[in-house]
C-alpha positions in Angstrom: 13.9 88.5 -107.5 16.5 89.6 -104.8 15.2 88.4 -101.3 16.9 88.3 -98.2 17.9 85.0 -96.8 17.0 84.7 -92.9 16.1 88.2 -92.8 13.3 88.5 -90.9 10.7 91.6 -89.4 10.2 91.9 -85.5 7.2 91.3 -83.6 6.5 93.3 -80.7 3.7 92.9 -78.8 2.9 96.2 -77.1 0.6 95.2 -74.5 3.2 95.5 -71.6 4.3 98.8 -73.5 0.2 100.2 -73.2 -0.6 99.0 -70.0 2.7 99.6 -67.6 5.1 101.4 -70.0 7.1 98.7 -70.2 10.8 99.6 -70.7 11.7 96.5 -72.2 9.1 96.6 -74.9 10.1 100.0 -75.8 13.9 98.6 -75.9 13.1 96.0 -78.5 11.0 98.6 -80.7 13.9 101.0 -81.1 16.0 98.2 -81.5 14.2 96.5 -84.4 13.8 100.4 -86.1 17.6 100.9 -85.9 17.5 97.5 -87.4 15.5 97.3 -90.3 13.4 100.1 -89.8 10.3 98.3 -89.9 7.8 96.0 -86.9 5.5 93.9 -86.7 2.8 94.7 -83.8 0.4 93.0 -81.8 -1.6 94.0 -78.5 -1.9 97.4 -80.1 -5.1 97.8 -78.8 -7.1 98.6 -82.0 -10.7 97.0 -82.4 -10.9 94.2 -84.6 -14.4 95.3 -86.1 -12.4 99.6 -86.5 -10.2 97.7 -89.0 -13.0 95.0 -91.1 -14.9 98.8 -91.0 -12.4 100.7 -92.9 -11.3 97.6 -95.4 -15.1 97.1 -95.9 -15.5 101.3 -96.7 -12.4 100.7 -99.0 -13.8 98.2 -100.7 -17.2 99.6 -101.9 -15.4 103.0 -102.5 -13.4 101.1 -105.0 -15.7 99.1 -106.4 -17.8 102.1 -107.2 -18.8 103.6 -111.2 -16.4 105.6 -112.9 -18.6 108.6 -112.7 -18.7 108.4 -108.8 -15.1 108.1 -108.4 -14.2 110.9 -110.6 -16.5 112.9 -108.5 -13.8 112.1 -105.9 -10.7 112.8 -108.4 -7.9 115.0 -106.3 -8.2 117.6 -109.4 -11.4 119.3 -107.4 -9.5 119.6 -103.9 -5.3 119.6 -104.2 -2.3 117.8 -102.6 -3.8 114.6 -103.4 -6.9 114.6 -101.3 -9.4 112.1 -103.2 -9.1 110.1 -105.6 -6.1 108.8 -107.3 -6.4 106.9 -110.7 -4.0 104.2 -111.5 -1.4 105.1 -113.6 -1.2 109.2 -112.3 1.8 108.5 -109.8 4.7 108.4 -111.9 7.8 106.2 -111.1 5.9 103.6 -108.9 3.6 101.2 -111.3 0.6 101.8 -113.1 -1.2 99.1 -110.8 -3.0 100.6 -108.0 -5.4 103.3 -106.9 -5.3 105.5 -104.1 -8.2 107.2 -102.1 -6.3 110.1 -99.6 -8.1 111.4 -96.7 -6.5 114.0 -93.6 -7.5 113.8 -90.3 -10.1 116.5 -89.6 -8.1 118.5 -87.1 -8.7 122.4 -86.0 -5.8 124.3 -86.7 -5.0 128.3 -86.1 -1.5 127.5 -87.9 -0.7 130.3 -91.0 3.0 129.3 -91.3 4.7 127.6 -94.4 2.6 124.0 -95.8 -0.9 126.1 -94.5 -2.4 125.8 -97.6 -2.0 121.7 -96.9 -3.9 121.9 -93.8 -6.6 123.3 -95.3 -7.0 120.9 -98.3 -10.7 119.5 -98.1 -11.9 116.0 -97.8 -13.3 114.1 -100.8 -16.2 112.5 -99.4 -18.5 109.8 -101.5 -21.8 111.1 -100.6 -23.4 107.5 -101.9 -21.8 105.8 -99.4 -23.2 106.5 -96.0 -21.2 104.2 -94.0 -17.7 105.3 -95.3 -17.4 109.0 -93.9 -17.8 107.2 -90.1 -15.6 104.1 -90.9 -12.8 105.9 -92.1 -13.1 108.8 -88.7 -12.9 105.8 -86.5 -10.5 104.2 -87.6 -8.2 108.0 -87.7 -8.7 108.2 -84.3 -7.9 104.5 -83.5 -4.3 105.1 -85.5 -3.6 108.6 -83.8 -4.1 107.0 -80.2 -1.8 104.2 -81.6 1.1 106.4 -83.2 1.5 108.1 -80.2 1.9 104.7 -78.0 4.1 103.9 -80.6 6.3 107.3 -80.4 5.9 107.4 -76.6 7.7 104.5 -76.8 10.2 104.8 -79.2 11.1 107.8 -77.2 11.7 106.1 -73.8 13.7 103.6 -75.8 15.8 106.4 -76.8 16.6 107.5 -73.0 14.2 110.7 -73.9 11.1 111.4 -71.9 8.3 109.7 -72.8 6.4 112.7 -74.3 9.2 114.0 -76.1 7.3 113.6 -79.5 4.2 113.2 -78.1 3.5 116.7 -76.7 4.8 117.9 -80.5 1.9 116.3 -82.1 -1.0 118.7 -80.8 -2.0 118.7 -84.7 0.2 116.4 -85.8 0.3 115.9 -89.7 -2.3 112.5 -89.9 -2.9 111.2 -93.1 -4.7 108.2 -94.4 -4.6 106.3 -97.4 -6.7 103.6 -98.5 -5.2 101.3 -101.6 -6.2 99.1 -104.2 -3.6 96.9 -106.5 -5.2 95.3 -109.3 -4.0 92.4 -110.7 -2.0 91.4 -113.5 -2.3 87.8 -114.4 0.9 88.3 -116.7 2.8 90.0 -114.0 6.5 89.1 -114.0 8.0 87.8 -110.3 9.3 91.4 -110.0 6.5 93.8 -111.1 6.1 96.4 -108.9 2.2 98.1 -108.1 4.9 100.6 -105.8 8.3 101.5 -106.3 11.1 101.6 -104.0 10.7 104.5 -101.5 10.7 106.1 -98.1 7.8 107.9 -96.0 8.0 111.6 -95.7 6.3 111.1 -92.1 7.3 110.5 -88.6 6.0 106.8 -88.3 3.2 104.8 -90.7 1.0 102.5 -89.7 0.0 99.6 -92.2 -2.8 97.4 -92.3 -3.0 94.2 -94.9 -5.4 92.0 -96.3 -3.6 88.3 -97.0 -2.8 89.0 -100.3 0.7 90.4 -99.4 3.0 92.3 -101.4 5.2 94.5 -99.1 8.8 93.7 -99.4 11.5 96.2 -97.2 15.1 96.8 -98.7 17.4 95.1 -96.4 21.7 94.3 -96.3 23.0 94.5 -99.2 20.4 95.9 -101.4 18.5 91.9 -100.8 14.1 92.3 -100.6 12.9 90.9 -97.5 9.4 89.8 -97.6 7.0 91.5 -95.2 3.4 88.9 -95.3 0.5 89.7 -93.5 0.1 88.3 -89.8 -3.4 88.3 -89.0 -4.3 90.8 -86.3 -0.9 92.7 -86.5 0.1 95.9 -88.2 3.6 96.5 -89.7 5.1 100.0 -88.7 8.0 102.0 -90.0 10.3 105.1 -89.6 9.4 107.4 -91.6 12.3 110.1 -93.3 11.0 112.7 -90.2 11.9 110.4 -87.5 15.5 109.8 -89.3 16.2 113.3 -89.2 14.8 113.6 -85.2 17.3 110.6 -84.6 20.1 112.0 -86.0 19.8 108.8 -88.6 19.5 106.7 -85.7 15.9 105.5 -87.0 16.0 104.9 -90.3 13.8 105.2 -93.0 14.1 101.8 -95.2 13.3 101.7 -98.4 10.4 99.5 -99.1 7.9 98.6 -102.5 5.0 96.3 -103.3 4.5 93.2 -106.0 2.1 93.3 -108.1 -0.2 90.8 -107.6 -1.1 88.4 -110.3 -4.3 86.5 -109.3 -6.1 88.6 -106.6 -6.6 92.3 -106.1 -5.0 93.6 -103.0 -6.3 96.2 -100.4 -4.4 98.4 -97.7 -4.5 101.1 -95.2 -1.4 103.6 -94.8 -1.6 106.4 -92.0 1.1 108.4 -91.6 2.0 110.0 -88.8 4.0 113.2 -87.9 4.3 116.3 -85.7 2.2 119.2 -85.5 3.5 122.1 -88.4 4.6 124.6 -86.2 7.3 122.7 -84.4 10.8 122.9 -84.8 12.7 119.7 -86.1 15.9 119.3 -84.5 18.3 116.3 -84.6 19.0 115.1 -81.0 21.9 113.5 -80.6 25.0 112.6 -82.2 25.4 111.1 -86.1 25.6 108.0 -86.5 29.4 108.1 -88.5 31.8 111.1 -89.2 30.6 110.9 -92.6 26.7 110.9 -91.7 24.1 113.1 -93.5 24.0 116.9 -91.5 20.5 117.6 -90.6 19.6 121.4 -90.3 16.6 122.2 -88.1 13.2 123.2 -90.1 10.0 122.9 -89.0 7.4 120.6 -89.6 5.8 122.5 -92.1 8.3 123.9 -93.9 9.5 120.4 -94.2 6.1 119.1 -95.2 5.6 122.0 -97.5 9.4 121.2 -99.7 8.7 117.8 -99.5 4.8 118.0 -101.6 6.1 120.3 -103.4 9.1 118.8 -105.1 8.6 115.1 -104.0 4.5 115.0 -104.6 2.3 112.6 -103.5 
């Protein structure tokens, strides 16, 4: 197994950020983005008890009868919404399931990826307590992604709300995940394969099992453990292409773990479909990727369609 040596993931703590806009927080975000792509973060904010609430939901939608979770399968809504079988996604391990939810947001938008805004929730209607657990915690990581983008954009010498006041009904989607273990799992199994997020930003939570390793120099692993009480973010491919490549979009995967099962909660983050992506600012090299504005839902919309889930 390839890992980095002395590669390490910032922490910022965004305290200073939340309460004063703090320049030089926002500084050292973008800088650790342009970096690896990837933070730590602490002061965010978040309620301790949001977060135990929506691993606790995940566990006991998991742990559920095979007849309850297949009345949760994505085949009954589309795009994913529900539940997701181990073994379905193809290219990324057989080892872990997936539960998808969308933030419930009114919408009037009838432009290109529609139809994806008005996929329908998958909702376990044994669980009472899972419905309200998951809804807090959306709202919790929406408030959060658009600190976090508030402040990427100062970082960036763009006004504050540049991204912000594009996220009216921002694209917010949650995912709740459970790696089973392989006791016969070799050092470099994978539960996910190497990949980038579609979105804007993503928000990751972690139990202390661990897993999460980030492509960095020279194709070298770098380990991303938990650290109790913070949440690892990313750039998703969206806020590459805003940047101009700027941000970019590291590859990441996760290790299959051999003893313990594993839980986690993705949200992913991006603008509302009706906007306009344009690249701001110059490429990074002469021979940098060309960008070509399309909007949100367009983009979206190619993405599901030839990428999937």
């Amino acid at each position: 197994m390839n890992v980095a040596a002395g590669e390490t993931i910032d922490v910022i703590d965004l305290a200073a950020w939340r309460t004063n806009a703090d320049e030089a927080t926002a500084l050292r975000l973008v800088e650790s983005f342009q970096r690896t792509g990837f933070a730590y973060v602490t002061g965010h904010g978040v309620p301790g008890d949001t977060v135990a609430g929506v691993f606790d939901a995940s566990r006991q939608l998991f742990h559920q009868d095979a007849e309850a979770l297949d009345a949760l399968h994505y085949r009954h809504a589309s795009n994913y919404h529900g539940y997701v079988p181990a073994g379905v996604i193809p290219g990324t391990g057989s080892f872990h399931e997936i539960y998808d939810t969308g933030m419930e947001i009114a919408t009037t938008y009838e432009g290109p990826g529609a139809f994806m805004r008005r996929v329908p929730n998958l909702w376990p209607t044994d669980l009472p307590g899972f419905k309200p657990a998951v809804q807090r915690y959306q709202v919790a990581m929406r408030a959060l992604c658009d600190e976090i983008l508030g402040a990427i954009s100062t970082g960036l010498g763009l006004p504050t709300d540049f991204f912000t006041i594009r996220c009216a009904e921002p694209h917010a989607q949650m995912r709740l995940l459970h790696y089973l273990p392989r006791h016969d799992a070799p050092d470099d199994a994978l539960s996910v394969g190497r990949h980038s997020d579609y979105e804007a930003v993503t928000i990751l939570a972690q139990d202390n099992v661990g897993g999460l390793q980030v492509c960095g120099p020279d194709e070298q692993w770098i380990n991303v453990p938990p650290i109790e009480g913070a949440f690892v973010i990313n750039a998703g491919d969206m806020l590459t292409f805003w940047t101009n490549g700027r941000m970019p979009a590291t590859p990441h995967r996760v290790l299959t773990p051999r003893t313990e099962e594993r839980y986690s909660v993705a949200f992913f983050y991006g603008t509302s479909y009706d906007v306009l992506i344009e690249p701001i600012g110059e490429p990074m090299t002469d021979e940098a990727q060309e960008y070509a504005p399309i909007t949100t839902g367009a983009y979206m919309e190619k993405r599901f369609t030839e990428d999937g889930i």
